[in-house]
C-alpha positions, -999 to +999 in steps of 0.1 A: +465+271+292+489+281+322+524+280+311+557+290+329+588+314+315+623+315+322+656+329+311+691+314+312+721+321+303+735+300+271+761+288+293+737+275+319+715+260+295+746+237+277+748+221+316+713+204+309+716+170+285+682+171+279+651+190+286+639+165+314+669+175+331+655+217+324+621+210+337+636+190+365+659+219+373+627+241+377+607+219+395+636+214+422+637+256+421+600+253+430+604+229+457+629+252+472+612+285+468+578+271+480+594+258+511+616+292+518+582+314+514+560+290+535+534+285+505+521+249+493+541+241+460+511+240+438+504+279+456+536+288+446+539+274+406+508+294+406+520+329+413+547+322+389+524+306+364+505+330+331+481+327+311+475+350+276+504+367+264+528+381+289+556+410+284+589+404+312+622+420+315+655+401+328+687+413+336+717+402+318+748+403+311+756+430+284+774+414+250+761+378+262+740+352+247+707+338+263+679+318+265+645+322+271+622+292+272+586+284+285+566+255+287+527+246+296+517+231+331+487+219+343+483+235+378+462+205+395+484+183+384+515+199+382+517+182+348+539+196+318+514+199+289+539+209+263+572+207+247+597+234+260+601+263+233+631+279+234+644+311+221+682+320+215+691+360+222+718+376+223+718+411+246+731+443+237+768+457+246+764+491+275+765+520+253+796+541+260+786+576+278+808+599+292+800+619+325+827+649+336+829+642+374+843+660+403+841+642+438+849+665+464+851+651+500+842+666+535+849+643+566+827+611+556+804+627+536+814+634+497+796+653+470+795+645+438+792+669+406+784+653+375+782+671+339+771+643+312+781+649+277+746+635+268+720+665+283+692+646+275+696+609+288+689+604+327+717+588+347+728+580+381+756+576+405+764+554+434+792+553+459+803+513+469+823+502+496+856+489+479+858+457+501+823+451+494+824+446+456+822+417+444+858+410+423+845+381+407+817+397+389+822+423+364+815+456+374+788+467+353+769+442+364+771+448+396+761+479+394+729+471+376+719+444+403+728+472+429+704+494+410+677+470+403+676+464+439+667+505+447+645+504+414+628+474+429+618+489+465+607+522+448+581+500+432+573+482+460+575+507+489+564+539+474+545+527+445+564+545+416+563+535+381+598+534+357+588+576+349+590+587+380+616+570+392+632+586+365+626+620+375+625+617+410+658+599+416+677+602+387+695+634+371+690+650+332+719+677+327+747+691+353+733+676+387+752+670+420+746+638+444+753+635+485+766+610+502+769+601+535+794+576+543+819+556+562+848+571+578+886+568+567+873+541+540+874+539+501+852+541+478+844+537+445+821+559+422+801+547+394+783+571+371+760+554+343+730+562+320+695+547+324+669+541+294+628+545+295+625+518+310+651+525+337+674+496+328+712+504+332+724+511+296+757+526+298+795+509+308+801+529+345+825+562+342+846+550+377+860+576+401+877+565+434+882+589+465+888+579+500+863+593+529+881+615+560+873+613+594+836+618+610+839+658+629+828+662+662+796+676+668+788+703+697+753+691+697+738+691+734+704+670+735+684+682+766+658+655+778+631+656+797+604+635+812+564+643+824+539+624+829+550+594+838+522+567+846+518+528+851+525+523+814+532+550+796+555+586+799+561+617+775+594+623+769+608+652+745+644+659+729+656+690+724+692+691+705+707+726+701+718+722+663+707+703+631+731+673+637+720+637+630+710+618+667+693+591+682+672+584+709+662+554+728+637+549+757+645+512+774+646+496+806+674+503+826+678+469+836+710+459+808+726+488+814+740+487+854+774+490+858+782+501+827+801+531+813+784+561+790+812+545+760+797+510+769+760+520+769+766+538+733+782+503+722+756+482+735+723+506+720+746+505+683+743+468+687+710+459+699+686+489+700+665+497+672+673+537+668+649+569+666+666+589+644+664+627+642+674+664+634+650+685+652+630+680+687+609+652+693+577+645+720+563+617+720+545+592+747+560+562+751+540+532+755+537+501+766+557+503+797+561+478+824+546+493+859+573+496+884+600+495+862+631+517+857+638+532+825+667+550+805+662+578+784+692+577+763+706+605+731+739+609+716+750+626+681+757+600+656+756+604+614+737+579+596+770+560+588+774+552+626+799+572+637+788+589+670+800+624+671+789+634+710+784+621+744+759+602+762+731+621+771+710+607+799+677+605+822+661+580+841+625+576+854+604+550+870+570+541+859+540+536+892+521+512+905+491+529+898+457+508+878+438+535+857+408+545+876+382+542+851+361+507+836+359+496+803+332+476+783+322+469+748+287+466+736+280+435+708+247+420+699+234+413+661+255+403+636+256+403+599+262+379+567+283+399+545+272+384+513+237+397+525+248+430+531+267+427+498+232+416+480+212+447+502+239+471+497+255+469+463+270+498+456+288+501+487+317+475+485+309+447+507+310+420+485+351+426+486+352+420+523+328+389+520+358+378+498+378+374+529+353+370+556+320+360+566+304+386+590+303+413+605+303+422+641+294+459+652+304+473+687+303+499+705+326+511+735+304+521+769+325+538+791+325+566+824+318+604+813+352+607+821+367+638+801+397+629+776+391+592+780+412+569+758+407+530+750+419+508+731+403+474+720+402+448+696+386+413+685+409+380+689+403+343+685+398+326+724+430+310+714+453+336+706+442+356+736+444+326+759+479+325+748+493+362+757+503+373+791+487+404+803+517+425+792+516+410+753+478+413+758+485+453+770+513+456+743+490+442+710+459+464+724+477+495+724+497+492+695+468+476+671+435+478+688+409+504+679+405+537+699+372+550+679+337+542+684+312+529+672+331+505+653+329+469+637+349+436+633+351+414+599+351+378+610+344+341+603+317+316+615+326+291+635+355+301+657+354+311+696+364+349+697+369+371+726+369+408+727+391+427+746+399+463+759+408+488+785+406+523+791+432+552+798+425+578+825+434+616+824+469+607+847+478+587+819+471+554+839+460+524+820+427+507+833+422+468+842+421+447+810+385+439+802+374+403+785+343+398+771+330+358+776+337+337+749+312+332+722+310+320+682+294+334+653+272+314+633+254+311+600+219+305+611+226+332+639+228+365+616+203+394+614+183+408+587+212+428+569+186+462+564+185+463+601+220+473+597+219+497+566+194+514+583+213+524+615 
């Protein structure tokens, strides 16, 4: 039987007269959710739903009492199967650690020494924005849901378990933190031990400090541009120090009439930034043909605070269409689940999961030296749908550029394929369609014909 868990606080739980009024609660929760992630609400009870025993952690308040309840559903129906069954906890108070600290602080940045009295436990310390604490929440517990949050995209982004973030974020012994910061704001410092499990376990040893003023940096970021085509240019940055900058490549077009204080202002606003320390090359594409462009730098810490000038250069992409044609090769086709059933040691029974065949194709081309190409498969009414600069724009930045190659896919949709080619000037080709067609069931090939190849 499926069956759904939940925690609340005792407080919470005294709010509900009955426990139709609880299950309605959730169910309103689940409405709400469902709706906010796009899923059907049976989908969604599902994800949240177990089945077999089931081991989860909640944060709480330290010192407070709890309850944690679960009930039985039927997931066609939606149907509560069972009583609720409640259990009454109580959580445990922080432990009280004390850390020796020493904050000094250099312009925006501050570092921070910390000497625990405990050698052996792993802690951490964070640096919050005074205005941006939340007064009406005790402290501790916001740093724990401050911490949770960086726990939580460790696990999610880089794939690390409770250990390593341990040991790859968090300190054992003397150890010193860095922070960059605002400028001319205050701050306040919060220094607290972490169990195995990486849980926040200790009340927060608080220092305050107040950040200086962001120095000037005598960082000069040459720029310059080559190859410039219908669609595409190599640009490179070359700063003369280590000092934080970033870069932009954009058309010009927002930018007339404006001052170099005015352009850094509008970029800070609405550009996404390339950060960096060190030179950079790199071939910026898609372009628009014909179009003028800004290559814009200027010194500027991660906290925002620009620290140089504008630095500046302008090109214009050409008229030029790339001189070489493009065409993919398709033919046969194959039923996954029969290259699955041919072929079972080589995986293909997870992409006949997803999918139902599988299209090979092969890019034929001029002998042109250095060629590059770019192509991909689309539904007829996707690609009916994009102007030839989204068409150019999705190529380059998801198509394939290898071949041979092969497309996953379903029966019974129109699909198109798509490409075009890159000549040695760096001038992109005409798009290339391929007519419309479907894949079909009764239409696949014998799956060894395949294998063989």
């Amino acid at each position: 039987m499926h069956y759904l868990t939940f925690s609340k606080s005792a407080e919470i739980m005294a709010q509900f007269p009955d426990d139709t009024a609880l299950v309605d609660s959730d169910f309103q929760y689940f409405i709400s959710a469902a709706d906010a992630s796009d899923m059907p609400l049976r989908d969604y009870i599902a994800s949240e739903a177990s089945i077999g025993d089931r081991t989860e952690a909640w944060n709480c308040e330290p010192g407070s009492d709890y309850v944690v309840y679960a009930y039985g559903i039927d997931l066609e129906t939606l149907e509560v199967l069972t009583p609720v069954t409640k259990l009454s906890v109580r959580s445990d108070e922080l432990d009280q650690v004390d850390f020796g600290i020493t904050v000094t602080v250099n312009d925006h940045r501050a570092t921070v020494e910390v000497t625990p009295t405990d050698p052996d436990r792993y802690y951490f310390a964070d640096a919050f924005l005074e205005s941006d604490i939340d007064q009406g929440v005790k402290f501790s517990k916001y740093c724990s849901d401050a911490w949770n949050s960086k726990v939580q995209g460790w696990q999610i982004f880089d794939s690390l378990t409770e250990q390593q973030i341990l040991e790859q974020h968090c300190k054992k012994g003397p150890g010193t933190f860095e922070f960059e910061l605002l400028a001319n704001s205050d701050y306040r410092l919060a220094v607290f031990a972490l169990d195995e499990k990486a849980w926040l376990c200790s009340e927060p040893i608080v220092e305050n400090f107040r950040t200086g003023s962001t120095a000037i940096s005598d960082n000069v970021i040459q720029i310059s541009v080559s190859k410039v085509a219908s669609r595409s240019a190599e640009v490179t940055f070359t700063p003369t120090n280590s000092d934080p900058y970033v870069s932009f490549v954009t058309d010009s077009a927002p930018f007339e009439g404006m001052s170099d204080e005015e352009i850094i202002a509008y970029c800070a606003k609405n550009l996404p930034p390339r950060w960096g320390t060190t030179g950079y090359s790199n071939t910026f594409a898609p372009l628009v043909p014909g179009t003028k462009y800004y290559v814009l730098a200027y010194g500027c810490y991660y906290n925002g605070d620009v620290t140089t000038g504008l630095f500046k250069e302008e090109f214009t992409t050409t008229d030029r269409v790339g001189s070489v044609s493009f065409e993919l090769q398709f033919g046969p086709y194959y039923d996954l689940w029969q290259l699955a059933d041919a072929d079972p040691d080589t995986g293909w029974h997870w992409s006949a999961e997803m999918y139902d065949c599988l299209l090979p194709v092969e890019v034929v081309k001029e002998d042109v030296k250095g060629l590059k190409y770019r192509y991909a498969l689309y539904t007829k009414q996707v690609i009916d749908g994009l102007s030839e600069d989204e068409l150019y724009k999705t190529l380059y930045e998801h198509g394939a550029d290898y071949s041979p190659n092969y497309f996953l896919s379903d029966y019974n949709l129109e699909f198109v394929l798509s490409g075009f080619a890159i000549d040695d000037r760096g001038d992109w080709g005409p798009i290339w369609k391929s007519e419309p067609f479907t894949l079909k069931a009764d239409g696949v090939s014998d799956p060894h014909d395949y294998l063989r190849k």
